[in-house]
C-alpha positions in Angstrom: 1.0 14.4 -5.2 1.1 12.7 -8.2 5.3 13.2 -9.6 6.4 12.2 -13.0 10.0 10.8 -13.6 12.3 9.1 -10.9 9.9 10.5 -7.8 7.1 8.6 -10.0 9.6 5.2 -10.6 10.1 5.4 -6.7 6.8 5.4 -5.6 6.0 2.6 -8.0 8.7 0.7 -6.7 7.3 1.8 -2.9 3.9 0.5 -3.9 5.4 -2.8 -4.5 7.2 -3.5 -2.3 4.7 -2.6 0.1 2.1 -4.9 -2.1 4.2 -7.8 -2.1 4.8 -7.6 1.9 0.9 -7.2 2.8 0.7 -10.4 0.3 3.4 -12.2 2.3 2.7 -11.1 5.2 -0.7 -12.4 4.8 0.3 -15.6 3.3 2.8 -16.8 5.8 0.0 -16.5 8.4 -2.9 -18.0 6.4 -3.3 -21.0 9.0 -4.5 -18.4 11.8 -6.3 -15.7 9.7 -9.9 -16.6 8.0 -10.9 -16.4 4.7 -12.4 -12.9 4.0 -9.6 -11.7 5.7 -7.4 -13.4 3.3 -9.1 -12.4 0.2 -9.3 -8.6 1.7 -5.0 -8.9 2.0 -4.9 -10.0 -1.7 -7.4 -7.2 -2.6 -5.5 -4.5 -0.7 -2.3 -6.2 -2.4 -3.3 -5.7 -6.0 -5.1 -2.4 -5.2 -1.7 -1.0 -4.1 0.4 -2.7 -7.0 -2.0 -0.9 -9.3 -2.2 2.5 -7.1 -5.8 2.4 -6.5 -7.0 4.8 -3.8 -3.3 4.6 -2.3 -3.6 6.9 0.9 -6.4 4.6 1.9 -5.3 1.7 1.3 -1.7 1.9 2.6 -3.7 2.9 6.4 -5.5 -0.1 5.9 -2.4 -1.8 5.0 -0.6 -0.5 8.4 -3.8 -1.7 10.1 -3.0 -5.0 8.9 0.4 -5.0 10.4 0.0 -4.7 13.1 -3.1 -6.5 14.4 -0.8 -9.4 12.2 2.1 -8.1 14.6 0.0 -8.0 17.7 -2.3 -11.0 17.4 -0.2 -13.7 15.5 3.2 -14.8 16.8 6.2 -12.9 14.5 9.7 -14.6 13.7 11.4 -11.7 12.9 9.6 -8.2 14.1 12.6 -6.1 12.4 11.3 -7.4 8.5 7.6 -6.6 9.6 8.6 -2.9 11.3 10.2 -2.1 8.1 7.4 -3.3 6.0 5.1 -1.3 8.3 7.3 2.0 8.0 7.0 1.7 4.4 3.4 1.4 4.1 3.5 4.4 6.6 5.7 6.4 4.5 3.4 5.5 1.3 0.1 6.2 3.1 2.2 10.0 3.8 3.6 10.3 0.0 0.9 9.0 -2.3 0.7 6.9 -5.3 2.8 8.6 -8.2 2.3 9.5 -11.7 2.4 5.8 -12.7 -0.8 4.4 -10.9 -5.0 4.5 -11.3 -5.3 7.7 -9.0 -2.9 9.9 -11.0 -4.7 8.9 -14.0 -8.6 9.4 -12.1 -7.3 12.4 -9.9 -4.5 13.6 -11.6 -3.4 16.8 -12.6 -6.4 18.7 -13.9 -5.9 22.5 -16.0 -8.0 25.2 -13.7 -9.2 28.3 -15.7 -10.5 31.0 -13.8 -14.3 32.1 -15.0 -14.4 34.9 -17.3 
């Protein structure tokens, strides 16, 4: 769950880019979306540039596509698909050796009682 080394460098890059297309995603809509639910899109965004609680927040990130796809009209549906699949794909992977939950979570040594 948590990989060190270019797995790890990947799924930093994953959380990213998936940060920085709930941000804009939420941003190019902000005239039709209120304001908590703006502040929740920048919270999720930093939570998921920083890899805190990752799984979770990647579903709620997903959630957030697509009521944005469903309720809000969508120029280009491929770029939010792909954004979407992504978020998918990080909810499935996990966070990486480079974020908060590999450092709260991470791997722990297990020694059996005596």
């Amino acid at each position: 769950m948590f990989p060190p080394g270019w797995p790890g460098f990947a799924l930093l890059l994953l959380r990213g880019s998936v940060a920085i297309a709930v941000l804009l995603e939420g941003y190019s809509h902000r005239q039709g979306l209120s304001g908590w639910i703006l502040g929740a899109v920048a919270l999720f965004s930093a939570a998921l540039f920083v890899g805190f609680l990752t799984p979770i927040v990647a579903i709620l990130a997903v959630v957030l596509h697509v009521l944005a796809w469903s309720n809000l009209s969508i120029d280009c549906a491929g770029l939010s698909s792909i954004a979407l699949l992504n978020a998918l794909a990080l909810a499935m992977l996990g966070p990486g050796a480079y974020s908060v939950d590999a450092y709260r979570f991470g791997r722990r040594v297990v020694l059996p009682p005596r």
